[in-house]
C-alpha positions as CSV (number, residue, x, y, z in Angstrom):
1,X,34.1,14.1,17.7
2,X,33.1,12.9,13.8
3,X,33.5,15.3,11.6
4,X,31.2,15.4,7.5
5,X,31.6,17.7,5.1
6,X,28.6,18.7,3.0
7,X,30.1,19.0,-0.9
8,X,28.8,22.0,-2.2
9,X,29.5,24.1,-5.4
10,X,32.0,23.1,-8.1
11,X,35.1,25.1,-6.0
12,X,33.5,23.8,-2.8
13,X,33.3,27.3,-1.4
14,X,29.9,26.6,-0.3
15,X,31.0,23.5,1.4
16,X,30.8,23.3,5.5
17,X,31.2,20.8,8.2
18,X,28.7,18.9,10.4
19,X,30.2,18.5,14.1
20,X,28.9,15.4,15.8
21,X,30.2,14.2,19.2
22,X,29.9,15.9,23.0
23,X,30.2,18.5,25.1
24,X,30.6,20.5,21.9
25,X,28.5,23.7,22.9
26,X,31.5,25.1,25.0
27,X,34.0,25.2,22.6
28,X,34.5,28.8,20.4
29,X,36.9,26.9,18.3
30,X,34.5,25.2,16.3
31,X,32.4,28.4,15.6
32,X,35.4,31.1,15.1
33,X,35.7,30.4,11.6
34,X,32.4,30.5,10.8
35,X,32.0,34.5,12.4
36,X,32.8,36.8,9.6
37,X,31.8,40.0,11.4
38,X,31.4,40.8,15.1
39,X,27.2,40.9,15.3
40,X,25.7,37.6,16.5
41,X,22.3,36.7,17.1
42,X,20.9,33.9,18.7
43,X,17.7,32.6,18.0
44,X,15.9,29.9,20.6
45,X,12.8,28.8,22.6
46,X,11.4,29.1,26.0
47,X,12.1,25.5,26.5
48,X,15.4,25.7,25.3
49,X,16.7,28.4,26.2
50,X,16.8,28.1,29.8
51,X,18.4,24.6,29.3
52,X,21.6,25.7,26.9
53,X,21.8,29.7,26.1
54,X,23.8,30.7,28.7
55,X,26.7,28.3,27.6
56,X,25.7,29.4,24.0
57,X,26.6,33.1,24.9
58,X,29.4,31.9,27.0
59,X,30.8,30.6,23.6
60,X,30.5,33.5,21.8
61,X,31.3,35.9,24.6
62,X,34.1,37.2,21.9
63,X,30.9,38.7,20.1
64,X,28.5,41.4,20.3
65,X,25.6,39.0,21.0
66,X,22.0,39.8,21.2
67,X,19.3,36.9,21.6
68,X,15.3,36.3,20.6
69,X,13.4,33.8,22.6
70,X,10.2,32.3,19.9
71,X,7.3,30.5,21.7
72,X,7.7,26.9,21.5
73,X,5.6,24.6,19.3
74,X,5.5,24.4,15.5
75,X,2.1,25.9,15.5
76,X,4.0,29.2,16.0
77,X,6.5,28.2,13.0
78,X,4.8,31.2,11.2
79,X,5.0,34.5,9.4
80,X,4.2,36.9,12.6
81,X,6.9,35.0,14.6
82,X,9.4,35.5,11.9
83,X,8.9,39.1,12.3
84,X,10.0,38.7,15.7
85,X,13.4,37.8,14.8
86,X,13.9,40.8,11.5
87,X,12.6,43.2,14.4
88,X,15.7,42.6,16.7
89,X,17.8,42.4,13.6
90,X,16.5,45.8,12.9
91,X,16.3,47.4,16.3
92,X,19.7,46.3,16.7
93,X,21.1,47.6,13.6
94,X,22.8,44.4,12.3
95,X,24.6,44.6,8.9
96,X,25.1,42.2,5.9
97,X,27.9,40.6,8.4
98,X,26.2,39.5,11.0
99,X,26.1,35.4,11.9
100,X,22.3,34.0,13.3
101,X,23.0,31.1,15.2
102,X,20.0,29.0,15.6
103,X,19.9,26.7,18.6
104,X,16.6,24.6,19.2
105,X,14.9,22.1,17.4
106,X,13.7,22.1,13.3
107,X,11.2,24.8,14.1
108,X,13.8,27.0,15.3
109,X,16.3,26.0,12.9
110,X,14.2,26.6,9.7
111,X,12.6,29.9,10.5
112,X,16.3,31.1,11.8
113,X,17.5,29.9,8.1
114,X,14.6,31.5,6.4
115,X,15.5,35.1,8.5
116,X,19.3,34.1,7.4
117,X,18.0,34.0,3.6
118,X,16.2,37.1,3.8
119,X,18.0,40.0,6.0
120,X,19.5,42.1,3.4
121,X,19.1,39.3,0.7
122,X,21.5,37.0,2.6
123,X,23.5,36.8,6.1
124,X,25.5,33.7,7.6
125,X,23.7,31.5,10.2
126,X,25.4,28.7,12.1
127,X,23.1,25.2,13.1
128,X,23.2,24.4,17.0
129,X,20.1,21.7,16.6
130,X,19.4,20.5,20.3
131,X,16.9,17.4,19.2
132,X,17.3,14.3,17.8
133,X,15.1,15.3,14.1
134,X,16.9,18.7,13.5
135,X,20.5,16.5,14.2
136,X,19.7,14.3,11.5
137,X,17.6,16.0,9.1
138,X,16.3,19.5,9.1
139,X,19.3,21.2,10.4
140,X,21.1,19.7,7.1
141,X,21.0,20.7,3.8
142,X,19.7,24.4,3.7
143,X,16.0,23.8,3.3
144,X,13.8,27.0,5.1
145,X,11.2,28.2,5.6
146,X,7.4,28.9,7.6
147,X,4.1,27.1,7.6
148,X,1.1,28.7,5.9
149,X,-2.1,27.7,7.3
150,X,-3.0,25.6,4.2
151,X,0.1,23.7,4.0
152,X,3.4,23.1,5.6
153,X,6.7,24.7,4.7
154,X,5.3,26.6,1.5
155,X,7.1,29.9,2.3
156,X,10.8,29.5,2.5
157,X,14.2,29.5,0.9
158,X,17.2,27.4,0.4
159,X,20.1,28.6,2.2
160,X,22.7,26.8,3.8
161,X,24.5,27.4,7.0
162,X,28.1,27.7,7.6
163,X,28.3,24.5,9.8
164,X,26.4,22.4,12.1
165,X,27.2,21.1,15.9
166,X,25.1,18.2,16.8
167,X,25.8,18.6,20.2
168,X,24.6,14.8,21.5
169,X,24.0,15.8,25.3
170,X,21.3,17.7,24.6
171,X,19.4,14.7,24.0
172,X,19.8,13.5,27.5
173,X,17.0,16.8,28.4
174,X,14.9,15.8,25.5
175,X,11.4,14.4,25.9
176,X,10.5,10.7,25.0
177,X,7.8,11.4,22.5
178,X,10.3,14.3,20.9
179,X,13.5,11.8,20.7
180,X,10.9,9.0,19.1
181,X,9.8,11.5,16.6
182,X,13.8,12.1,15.8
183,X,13.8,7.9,15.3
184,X,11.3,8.1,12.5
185,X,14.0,10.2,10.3
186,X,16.7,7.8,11.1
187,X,14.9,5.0,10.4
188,X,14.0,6.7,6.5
189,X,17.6,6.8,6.0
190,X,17.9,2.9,6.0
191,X,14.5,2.0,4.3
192,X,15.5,4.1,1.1
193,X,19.3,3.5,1.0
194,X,20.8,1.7,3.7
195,X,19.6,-1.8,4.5
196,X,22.2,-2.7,6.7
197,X,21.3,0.4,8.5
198,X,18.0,-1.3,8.8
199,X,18.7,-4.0,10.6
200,X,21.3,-2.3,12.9
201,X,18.1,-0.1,14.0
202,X,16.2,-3.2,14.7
203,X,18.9,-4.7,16.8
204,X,19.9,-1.0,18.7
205,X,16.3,0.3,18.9
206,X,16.5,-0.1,22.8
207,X,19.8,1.3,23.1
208,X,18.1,4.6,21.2
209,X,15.3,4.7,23.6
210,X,17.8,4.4,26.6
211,X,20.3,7.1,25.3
212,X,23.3,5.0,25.0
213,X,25.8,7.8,23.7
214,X,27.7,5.5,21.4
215,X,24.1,4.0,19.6
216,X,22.9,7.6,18.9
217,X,26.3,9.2,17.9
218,X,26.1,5.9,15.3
219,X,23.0,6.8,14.4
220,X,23.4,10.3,13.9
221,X,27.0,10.1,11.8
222,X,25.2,7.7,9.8
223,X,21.5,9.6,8.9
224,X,23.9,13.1,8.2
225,X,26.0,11.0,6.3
226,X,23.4,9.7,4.1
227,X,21.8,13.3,4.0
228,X,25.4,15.0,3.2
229,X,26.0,12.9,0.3
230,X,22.3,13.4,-1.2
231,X,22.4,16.9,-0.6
232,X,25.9,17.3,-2.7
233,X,24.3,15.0,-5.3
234,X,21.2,17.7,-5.5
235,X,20.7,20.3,-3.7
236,X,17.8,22.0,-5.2
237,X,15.7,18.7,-5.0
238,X,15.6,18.4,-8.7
239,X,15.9,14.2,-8.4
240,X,17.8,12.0,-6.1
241,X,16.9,14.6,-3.0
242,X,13.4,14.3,-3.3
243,X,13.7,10.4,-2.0
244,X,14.4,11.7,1.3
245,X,10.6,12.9,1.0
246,X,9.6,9.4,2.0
247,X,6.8,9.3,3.9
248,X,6.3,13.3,3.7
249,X,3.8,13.8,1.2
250,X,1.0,11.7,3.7
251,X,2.8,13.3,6.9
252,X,2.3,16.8,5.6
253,X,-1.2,16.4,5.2
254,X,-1.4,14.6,8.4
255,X,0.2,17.8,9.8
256,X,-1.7,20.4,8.4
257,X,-5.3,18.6,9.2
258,X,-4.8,18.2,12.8
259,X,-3.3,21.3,13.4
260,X,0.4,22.4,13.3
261,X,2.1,20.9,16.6
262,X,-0.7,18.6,17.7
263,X,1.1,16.0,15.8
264,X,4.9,16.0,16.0
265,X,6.6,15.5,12.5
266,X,8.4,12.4,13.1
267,X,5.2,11.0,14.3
268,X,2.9,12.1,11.1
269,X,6.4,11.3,9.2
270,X,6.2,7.7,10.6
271,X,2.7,7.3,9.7
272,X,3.2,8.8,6.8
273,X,6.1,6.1,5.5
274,X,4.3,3.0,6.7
275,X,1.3,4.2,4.0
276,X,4.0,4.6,1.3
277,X,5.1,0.8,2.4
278,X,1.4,-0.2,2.5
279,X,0.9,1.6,-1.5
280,X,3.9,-0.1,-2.7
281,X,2.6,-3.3,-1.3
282,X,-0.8,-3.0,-3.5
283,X,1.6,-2.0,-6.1
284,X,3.1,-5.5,-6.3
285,X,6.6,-3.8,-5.1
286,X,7.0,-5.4,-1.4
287,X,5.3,-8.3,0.4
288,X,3.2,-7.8,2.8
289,X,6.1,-9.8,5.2
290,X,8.0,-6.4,4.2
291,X,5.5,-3.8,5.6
292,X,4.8,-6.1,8.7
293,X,9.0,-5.0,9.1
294,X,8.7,-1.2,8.5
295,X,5.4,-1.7,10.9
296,X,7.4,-3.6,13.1
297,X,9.9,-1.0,13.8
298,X,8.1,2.3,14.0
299,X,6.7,0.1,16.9
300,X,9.8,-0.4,18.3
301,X,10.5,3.0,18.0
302,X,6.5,4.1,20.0
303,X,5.9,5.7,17.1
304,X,2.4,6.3,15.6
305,X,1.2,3.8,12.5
306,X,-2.1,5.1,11.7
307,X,-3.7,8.7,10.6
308,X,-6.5,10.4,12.3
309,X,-10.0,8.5,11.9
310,X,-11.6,11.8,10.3
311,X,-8.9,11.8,7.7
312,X,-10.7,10.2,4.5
313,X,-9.1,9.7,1.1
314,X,-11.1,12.8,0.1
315,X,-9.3,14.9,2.6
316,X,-5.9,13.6,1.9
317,X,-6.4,14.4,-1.2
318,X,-7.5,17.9,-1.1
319,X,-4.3,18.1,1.1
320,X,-2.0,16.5,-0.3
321,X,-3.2,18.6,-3.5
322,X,-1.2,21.6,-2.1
323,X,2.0,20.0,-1.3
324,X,5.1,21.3,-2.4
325,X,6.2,17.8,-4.3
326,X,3.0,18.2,-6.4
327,X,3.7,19.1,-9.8
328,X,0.9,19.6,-12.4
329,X,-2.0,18.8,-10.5
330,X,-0.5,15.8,-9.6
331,X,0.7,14.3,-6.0
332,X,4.0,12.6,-6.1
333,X,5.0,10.0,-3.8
334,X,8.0,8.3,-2.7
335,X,7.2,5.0,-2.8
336,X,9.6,1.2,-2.6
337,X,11.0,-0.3,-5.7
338,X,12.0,-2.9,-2.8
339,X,13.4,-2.2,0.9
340,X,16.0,-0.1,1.0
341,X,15.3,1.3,-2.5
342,X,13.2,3.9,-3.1
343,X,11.6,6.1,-6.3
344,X,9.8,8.9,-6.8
345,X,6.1,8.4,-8.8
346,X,3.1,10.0,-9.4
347,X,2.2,6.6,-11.6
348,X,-0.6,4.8,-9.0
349,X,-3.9,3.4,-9.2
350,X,-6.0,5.7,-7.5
351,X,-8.4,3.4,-5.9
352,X,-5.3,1.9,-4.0
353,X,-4.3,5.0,-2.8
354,X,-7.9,5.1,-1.4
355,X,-7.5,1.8,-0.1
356,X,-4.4,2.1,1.7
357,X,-5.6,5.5,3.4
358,X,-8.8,3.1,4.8
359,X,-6.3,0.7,5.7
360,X,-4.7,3.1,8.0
361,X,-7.2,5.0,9.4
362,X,-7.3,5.0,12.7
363,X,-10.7,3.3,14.3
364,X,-13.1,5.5,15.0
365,X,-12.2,7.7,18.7
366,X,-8.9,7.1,18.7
């Protein structure tokens, strides 16, 4: 088992582990300390659930333990759902000491977080992430929250959890197209800090697709390294943290124009950073031999390179409009000083914004 810490707070009082290795859903030890009353409430999905909540329980049998089971799908990543979880809070008259314990994917992990932020102002709640994306990126760092039907993630809350267990065998029950969408957040950790990281991914992409324990433990202690240590820097996203955005601002709009869960978010995330590759291209910032690589290895990884055909620069604007990273009317991107280092702009030529979103549009009925 590896073991991070997330630096938090000048005392470190809001500090707390990240658990990575196997096997790790069936021990209490690791989630004792994190229990500061006697009310636990689990929050999963109907596809997880019947996969990994009755070891869950099992672990904290030591507990008065009541459970909600959300639909699954990030379409249902909502307001009404969210109500789901406050009404068994309610109903089963849990106080300020409670612990939610979310265990799922990012879906499940933000709106448990965002119910964490707001019972009585503020309650503990533990990460159990079961897929590869929420291991390495949304189950770190304390960003929650719910869609809104005009943009994704605009109703939330920073709160962090107590600790995370990144239990790696539940990716063995994970879907292909799910652990491929987890890929497309590893591989952001290398292209905007970590070029060796880079090219490791392009020598262990198969060993990812197979499941090879030791590649995605690597893979994992690396991307929640990389997220731990820009999370201390700034939690609040108020500079360095908004690099990790890379590829968002496109993705997001991807997201919310097809439909929330029609498009997975690694896959709209993938798309979304080989249009910030392309952009920085036109910019005069990397070669085209550069975004032939990024291009490359979203391949490798059968992940998704180009947006929906009906998706015109007109309509990623008005999307991309809304986005939580726009500030004054204007859209921010993250965008490539060079691989491996990236920046945060809202300085571009229009017209080769508009050219890159032709560029990667996909062909007509596809």
């Amino acid at each position: 088992m590896k073991t991070l810490q997330v630096e938090l707070g000048e005392s470190g009082d809001r500090s707390y582990p990240i658990y990575i290795g196997q096997s790790l859903l069936t021990k209490p030890e690791l989630i004792e300390p994190y229990v500061i009353g006697t009310q636990v409430l689990i929050v999963s999905n109907e596809t997880v659930a019947p996969l990994y909540l009755d070891k869950v329980k099992k672990t904290f049998s030591a507990y008065d333990v009541k459970v909600v089971i959300l639909p699954d799908g990030e379409q249902y990543k909502n307001i009404d759902e969210l109500n789901t979880i406050f009404d068994a809070l309610l109903t089963a008259k849990f106080d300020r000491t409670c612990t939610l314990v979310a265990l799922g994917g990012g879906v499940v992990g933000d709106m448990t977080g965002f119910a964490a932020a707001c019972y009585q102002r503020g309650v503990n709640f533990i990460q159990i992430p079961t897929t590869l994306l929420a291991q390495v990126d949304s189950s770190v760092g304390g960003k929650t929250g719910v869609n809104h039907a005009k943009g994704k993630n605009m109703i939330g809350a920073f709160h962090q959890p107590q600790c995370v267990i990144a239990d790696c065998d539940t990716l063995n029950t994970l879907e292909d197209k799910q652990l491929s969408a987890g890929i497309a957040e590893v591989i952001k950790y290398g292209l905007i800090r970590d070029m060796d990281f880079t090219v490791w991914l392009e020598k262990n992409m198969h060993k990812l697709l197979e499941r090879d324990a030791d590649a995605l433990s690597y893979a994992i202690e690396v991307s929640c390294r990389c997220k731990a240590e820009i999370v201390a820097e700034d939690e609040k996203e108020s500079g360095v943290r908004a690099l990790l955005n890379l590829g968002h601002t496109f993705g997001h709009a991807i997201e919310t124009s097809t439909g929330y869960g029609n498009w997975l978010h690694g896959e709209a995330v993938a798309t979304g950073m080989l249009m910030a590759a392309d952009l920085s291209m036109r910019l005069g910032n990397l070669t085209e031999q550069d975004v032939e690589r990024i291009d490359n290895l979203l391949d490798m990884a059968m992940l998704p390179t180009r947006a929906p055909h009906h998706m015109d620069y007109d309509h990623f604007i008005e999307l991309m409009a809304v986005d939580k990273k726009a500030r004054a009317g204007k859209i921010n991107f993250v965008l490539f000083n060079k691989l491996g280092d990236a920046m945060v702009t809202n300085d571009f030529d229009h017209e080769l914004l508009r050219e890159t979103i032709e560029a990667h549009r996909a062909i007509d009925g596809q």
